[in-house]
N, C-alpha and C positions, 0 to 999 in steps of 0.2 A: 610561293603562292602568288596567283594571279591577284595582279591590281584590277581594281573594277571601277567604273566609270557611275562615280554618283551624281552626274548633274541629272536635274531632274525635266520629265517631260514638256510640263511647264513653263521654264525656264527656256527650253529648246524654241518651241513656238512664242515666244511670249513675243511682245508688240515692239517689245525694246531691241530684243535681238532679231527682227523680222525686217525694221527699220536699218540696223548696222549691216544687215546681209544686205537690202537695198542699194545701201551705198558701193559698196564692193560690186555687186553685179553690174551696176549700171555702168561703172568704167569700158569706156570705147566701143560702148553699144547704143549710144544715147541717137545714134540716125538709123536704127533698126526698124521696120515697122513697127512690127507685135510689140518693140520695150516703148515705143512712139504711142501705140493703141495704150499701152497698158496704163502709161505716165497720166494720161488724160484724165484716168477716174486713179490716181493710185491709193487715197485715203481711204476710198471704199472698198479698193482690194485688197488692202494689207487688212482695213478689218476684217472682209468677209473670211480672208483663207486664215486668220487667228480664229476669228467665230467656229469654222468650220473644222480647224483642228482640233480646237477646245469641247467640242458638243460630239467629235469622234465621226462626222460627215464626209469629210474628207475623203476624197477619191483621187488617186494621180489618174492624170490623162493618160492619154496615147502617145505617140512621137511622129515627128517629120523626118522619112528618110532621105538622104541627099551622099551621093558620094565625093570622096576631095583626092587628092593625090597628096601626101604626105611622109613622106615623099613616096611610096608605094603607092597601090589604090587605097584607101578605105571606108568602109562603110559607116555612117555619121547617123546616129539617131536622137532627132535633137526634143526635147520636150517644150511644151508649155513656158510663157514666160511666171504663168504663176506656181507652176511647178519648178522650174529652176529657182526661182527664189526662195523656195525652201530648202531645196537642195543646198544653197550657199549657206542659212541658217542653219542646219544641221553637221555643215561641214566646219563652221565656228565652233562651235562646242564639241565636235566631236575629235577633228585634228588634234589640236595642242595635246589634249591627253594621251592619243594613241600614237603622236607621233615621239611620246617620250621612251616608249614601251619599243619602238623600231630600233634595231641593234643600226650602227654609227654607219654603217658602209651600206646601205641600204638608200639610194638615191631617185630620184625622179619623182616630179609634184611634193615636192617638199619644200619648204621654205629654207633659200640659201645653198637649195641640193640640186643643181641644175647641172650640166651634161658640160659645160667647163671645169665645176668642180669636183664629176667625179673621174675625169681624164686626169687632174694634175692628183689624185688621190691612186690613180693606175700609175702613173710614172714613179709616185711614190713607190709606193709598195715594188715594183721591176729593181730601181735601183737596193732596196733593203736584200731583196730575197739574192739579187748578182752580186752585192757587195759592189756595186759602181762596176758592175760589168765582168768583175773577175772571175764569177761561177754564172753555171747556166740555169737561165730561167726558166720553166716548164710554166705553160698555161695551159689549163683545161677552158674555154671557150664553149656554152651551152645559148639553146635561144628554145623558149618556152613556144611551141604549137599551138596559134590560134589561141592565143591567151585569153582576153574578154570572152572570147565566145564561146570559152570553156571553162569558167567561175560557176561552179554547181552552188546551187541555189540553197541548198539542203545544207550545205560542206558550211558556206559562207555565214548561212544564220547562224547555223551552231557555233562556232566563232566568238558571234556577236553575243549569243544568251550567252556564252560564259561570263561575256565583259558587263553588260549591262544590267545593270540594278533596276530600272523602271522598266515596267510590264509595258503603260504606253511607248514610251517609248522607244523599245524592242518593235515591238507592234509596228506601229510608223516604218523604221529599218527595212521591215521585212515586208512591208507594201510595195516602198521603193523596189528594191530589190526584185521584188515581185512584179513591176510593173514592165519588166520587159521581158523577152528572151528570145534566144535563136531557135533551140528546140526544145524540149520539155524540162523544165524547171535549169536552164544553162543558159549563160551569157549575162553581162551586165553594157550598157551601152556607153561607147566611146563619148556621145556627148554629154553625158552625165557629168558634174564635178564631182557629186557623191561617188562616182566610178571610179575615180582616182585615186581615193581615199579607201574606199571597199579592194579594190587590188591590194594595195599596199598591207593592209592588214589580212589578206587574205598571204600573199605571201610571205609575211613576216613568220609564219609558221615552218616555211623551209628556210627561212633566213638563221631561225631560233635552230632548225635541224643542223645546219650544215656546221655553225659557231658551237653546239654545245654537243653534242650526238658526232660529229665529225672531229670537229678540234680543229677546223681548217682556219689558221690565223687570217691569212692575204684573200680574200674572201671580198667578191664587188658585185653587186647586183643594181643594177639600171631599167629600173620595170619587168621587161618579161628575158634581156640578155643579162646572164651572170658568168664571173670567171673566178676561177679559184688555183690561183698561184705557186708554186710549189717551186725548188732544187729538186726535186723528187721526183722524176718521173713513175715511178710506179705506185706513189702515194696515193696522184692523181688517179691513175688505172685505177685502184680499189676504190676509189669513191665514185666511179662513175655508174656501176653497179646500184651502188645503198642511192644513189638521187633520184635514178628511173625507180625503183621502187617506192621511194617512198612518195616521189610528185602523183603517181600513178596512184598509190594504195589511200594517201591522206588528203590528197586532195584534187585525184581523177583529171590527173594533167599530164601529157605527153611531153618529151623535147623532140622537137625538130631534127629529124633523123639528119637530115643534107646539114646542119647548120653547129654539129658537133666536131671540135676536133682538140686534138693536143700538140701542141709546136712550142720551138723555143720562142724567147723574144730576140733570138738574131735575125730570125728566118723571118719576122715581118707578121705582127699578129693584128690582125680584123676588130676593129671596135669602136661601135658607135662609131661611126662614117670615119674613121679614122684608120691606118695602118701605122703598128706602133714597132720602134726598134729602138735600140738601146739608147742612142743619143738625138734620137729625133723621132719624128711621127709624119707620115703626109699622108694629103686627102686620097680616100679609095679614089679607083678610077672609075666607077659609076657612079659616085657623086658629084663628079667631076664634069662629066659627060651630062647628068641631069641637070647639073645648076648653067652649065652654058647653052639647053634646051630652053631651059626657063627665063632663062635672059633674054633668049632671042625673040621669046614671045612679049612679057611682059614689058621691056623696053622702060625699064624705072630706076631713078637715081637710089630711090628707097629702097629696091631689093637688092641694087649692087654692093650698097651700104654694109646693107646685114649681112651679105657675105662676107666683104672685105674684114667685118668684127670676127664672124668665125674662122679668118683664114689666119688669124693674128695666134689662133693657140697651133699652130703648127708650121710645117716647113714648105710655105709657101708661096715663094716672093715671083717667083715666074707668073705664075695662074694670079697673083695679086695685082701686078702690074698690066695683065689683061684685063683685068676687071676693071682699072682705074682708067684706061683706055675706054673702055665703053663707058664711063662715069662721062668721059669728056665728051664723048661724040652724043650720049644724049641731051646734055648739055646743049652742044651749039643744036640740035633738033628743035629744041625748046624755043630758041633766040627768034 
């Protein structure tokens, strides 16, 4: 039996938890304009949008679109600062709960579940399944088609009425939700926080397939790329079947035709900007290629930085030691 989410509407909007979302959003946005505009009168706007939730007035805005490269292109639809601040209030009460309901190996926008941890939980599971290398690994390697932009609107509330106990409060859910799309009742927007949280329990539903419906143990999903690990190669084969059917039939989602495949882990397996082999891992060679693009533009000790940290979970002392080289030379630019 489904757990159900009894904090109540009230309590969602309330003045107290509208205040503790404040503080959380305003982290490393305080030289923003609009959070600049908003700070100015903020006493009257946290009353007015409690007033305005409590009396059922309430309307979300519209969005600012802006594209970023990420590393890809993508398309950014950012809202309101008085609409993201609910967003962060709703994501308080509503995380903790539903992130207890996500099965273990389900990572990205999680607290503690970040793209370091679930590479050292990939290396794990390699060495279990080879026995430290002595049997062969089989990975099945899938990547979800235009994800966001294909979260049916329909699929997702119904979801959420199973979970939730307050009628306002569904209500609300399903405005957000509402308040965007790509085409007719589809998509949820990337710059949402609530987006990240609505993914995740959107596909905790194939997470729940593949662990109980499958039996797949070695099982890793990282937002919209998942792998499921086997000695088995023909295990895999039958499963790849039951997960186009079922992404398709329960919740009107394709995989990425070019972005499937089954290989061992000698032969050098694709994941999250990584390529992973038995006793090591190095960076793809397009992230490689993009991050020394990115260098040559932006010219910053700060972004060499934040590489140098991501080049520390894998094998890469050559490309590190270049990178520390242009550490130094912007350095003496600086002098």
């Amino acid at each position: 039996m489904k757990k159900l989410f009894s904090v109540s509407f009230e309590e969602v909007v309330s003045v107290e938890n509208l205040c503790s979302a404040w503080q959380e959003f305003i982290r490393g946005k305080r030289k923003k304009k609009d959070v600049q505009e908003f700070i100015l009168h903020l006493g009257d706007e946290i009353a007015s949008l409690h007033s305005d939730l409590m009396s059922g007035e309430y309307v979300h805005g519209g969005y600012r679109y802006f594209r970023m490269n990420d590393p890809k292109p993508r398309d950014i639809h950012k809202a309101s600062v008085r609409d993201r601040l609910l967003h962060h209030a709703i994501h308080r009460k509503l995380y903790p709960f539903f992130a207890n309901n996500f099965i273990f190996d389900s990572f990205s926008c999680q607290n503690n579940k970040g793209l370091h941890r679930v590479i050292k939980r990939f290396e794990k599971f390699s060495r279990k399944i080879s026995r430290n290398s002595t049997r062969t690994c089989w990975i099945l390697k899938c990547d979800i088609r235009k994800f966001f932009a294909s979260i049916d609107h329909y699929i997702l509330t119904n979801i959420l009425r199973g979970r939730i106990l307050d009628s306002r409060l569904f209500n609300l859910l399903e405005q957000v939700i509402r308040s965007f799309e790509i085409c007719h009742n589809k998509g949820i927007p990337l710059g949402n926080l609530t987006s990240q949280l609505f993914a995740n329990i959107y596909m905790n539903e194939f997470d729940q397939f593949v662990k109980h419906n499958l039996h797949i143990k070695y099982y890793i999903r990282y937002a919209d790329d998942f792998v499921l690990m086997s000695n088995n190669r023909f295990e895999l084969l039958d499963c790849l079947p039951k997960i186009t059917t079922f992404l398709s039939r329960q919740l009107d989602l394709s995989l990425h035709p070019n972005k499937i495949f089954i290989k061992t882990l000698a032969s050098g397996v694709d994941f999250l900007g990584w390529v992973h082999f038995p006793y090591h891992r190095v960076l793809r060679t397009k992230t490689k290629i993009r991050m020394k693009r990115l260098l040559g533009r932006c010219q910053s000790n700060h972004a060499v930085e934040s590489y140098l940290g991501m080049l520390t979970h894998g094998d890469a002392y050559r490309l590190s030691s270049e990178l520390k080289n242009l550490c130094w030379l912007f350095a003496q630019n600086d002098q």
